[in-house]
C-alpha positions in Angstrom: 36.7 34.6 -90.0 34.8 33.3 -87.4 31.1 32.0 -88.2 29.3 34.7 -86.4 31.6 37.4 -88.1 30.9 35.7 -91.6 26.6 35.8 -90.5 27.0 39.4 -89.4 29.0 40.7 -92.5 26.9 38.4 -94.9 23.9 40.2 -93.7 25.3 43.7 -92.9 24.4 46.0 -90.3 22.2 48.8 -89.7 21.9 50.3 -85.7 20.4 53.1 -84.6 22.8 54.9 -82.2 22.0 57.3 -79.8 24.3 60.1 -80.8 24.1 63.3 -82.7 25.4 63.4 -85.8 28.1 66.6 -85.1 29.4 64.1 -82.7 29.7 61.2 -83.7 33.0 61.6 -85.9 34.8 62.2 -82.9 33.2 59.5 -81.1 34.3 57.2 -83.9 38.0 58.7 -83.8 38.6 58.5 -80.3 37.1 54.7 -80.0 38.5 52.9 -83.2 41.7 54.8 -82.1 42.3 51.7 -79.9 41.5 49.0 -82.0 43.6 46.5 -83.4 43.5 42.3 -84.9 46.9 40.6 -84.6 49.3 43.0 -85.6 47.0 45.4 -87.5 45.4 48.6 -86.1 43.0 50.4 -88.6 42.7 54.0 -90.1 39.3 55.3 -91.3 39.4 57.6 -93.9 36.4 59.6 -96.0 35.0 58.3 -99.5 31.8 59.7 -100.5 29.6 61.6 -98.5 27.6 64.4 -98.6 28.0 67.4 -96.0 25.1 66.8 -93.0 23.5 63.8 -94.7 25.8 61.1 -95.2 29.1 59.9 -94.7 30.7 56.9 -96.5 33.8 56.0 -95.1 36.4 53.2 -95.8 38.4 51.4 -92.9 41.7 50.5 -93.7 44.7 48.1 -91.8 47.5 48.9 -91.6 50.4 47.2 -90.2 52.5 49.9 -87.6 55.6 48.2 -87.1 55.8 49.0 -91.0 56.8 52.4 -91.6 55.8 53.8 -95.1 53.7 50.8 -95.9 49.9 51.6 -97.8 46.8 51.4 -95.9 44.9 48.5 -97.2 41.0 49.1 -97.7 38.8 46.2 -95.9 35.6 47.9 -96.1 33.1 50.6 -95.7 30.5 51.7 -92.8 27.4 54.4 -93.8 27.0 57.0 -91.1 23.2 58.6 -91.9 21.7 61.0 -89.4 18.3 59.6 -88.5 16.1 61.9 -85.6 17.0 64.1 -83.3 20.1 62.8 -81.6 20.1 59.3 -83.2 22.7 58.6 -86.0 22.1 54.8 -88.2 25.5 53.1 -88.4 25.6 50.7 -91.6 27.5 48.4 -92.6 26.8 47.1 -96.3 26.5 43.1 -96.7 29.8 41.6 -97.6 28.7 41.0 -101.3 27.5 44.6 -101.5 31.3 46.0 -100.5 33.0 48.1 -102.8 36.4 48.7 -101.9 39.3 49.9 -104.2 42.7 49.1 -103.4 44.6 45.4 -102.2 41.6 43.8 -102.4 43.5 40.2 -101.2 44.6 42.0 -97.9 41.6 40.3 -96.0 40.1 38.1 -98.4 38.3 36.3 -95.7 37.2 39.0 -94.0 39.0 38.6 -91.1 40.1 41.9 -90.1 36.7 43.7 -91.1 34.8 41.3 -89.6 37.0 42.3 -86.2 36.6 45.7 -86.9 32.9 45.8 -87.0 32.7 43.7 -83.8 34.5 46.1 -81.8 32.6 48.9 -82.8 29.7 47.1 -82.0 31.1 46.1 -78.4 32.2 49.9 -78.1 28.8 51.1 -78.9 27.3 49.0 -76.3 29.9 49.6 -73.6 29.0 53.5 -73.7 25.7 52.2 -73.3 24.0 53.5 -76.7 23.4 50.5 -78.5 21.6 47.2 -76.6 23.7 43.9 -77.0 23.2 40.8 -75.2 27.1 40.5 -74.4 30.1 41.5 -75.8 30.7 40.1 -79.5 33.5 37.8 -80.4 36.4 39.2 -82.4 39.0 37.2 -83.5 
């Protein structure tokens, strides 16, 4: 994992992004859709949440080129709805992950560390969160 990757996941993240919460599920699907590191793409799938107030979701890798094969959890993003039309994206600090399953399939945070930065770079290229450029993410 790359230094800023390590900062940002040792610290977690919390944006406010301008998006309503009906939409932003399908904003999520249709971006992380085209996201990959190496040979991994990922699959996000529901965990806790409750129905209007709070989603708690777990991205997973998975390897395509290897039919049959188990996701394997990396971590988890909260999706809260905030004001009118604004949504906060968080992403728990590393230590504060808690994710069942292969929990040696990105011991260093490699591939979660990726993940967040492109969602971060997506968010900024459809102009609803501010970055200074586009983050790093291998």
């Amino acid at each position: 994992m790359s230094s800023f990757a390590m900062f940002l996941l040792g610290g977690g993240v919390d944006v406010a992004v301008a998006v309503d919460f009906e939409r932003v599920a399908s904003l999520l699907e249709e971006e992380t859709g085209k996201y990959s590191c190496g040979e991994y793409i990922y699959k996000i799938r529901a965990g806790k949440g409750t129905l209007g107030r709070r989603w708690d979701l777990v991205i997973n890798a998975m390897d395509p080129n290897m039919e049959g094969q188990p996701l394997f959890p990396l971590g988890r993003i909260v999706i809260e709805p905030d004001a009118d039309g604004l949504v906060n994206i968080k992403v728990p600090p590393w230590t504060e992950q808690t994710v069942h399953g292969e929990d040696a399939a990105d011991w260093d945070g490699r591939l979660f560390g990726s993940f967040v930065s492109q969602l971060l770079n997506s968010l900024h290229s459809r102009q609803l969160i501010d970055l200074p450029g586009a983050l790093p993410t291998r």
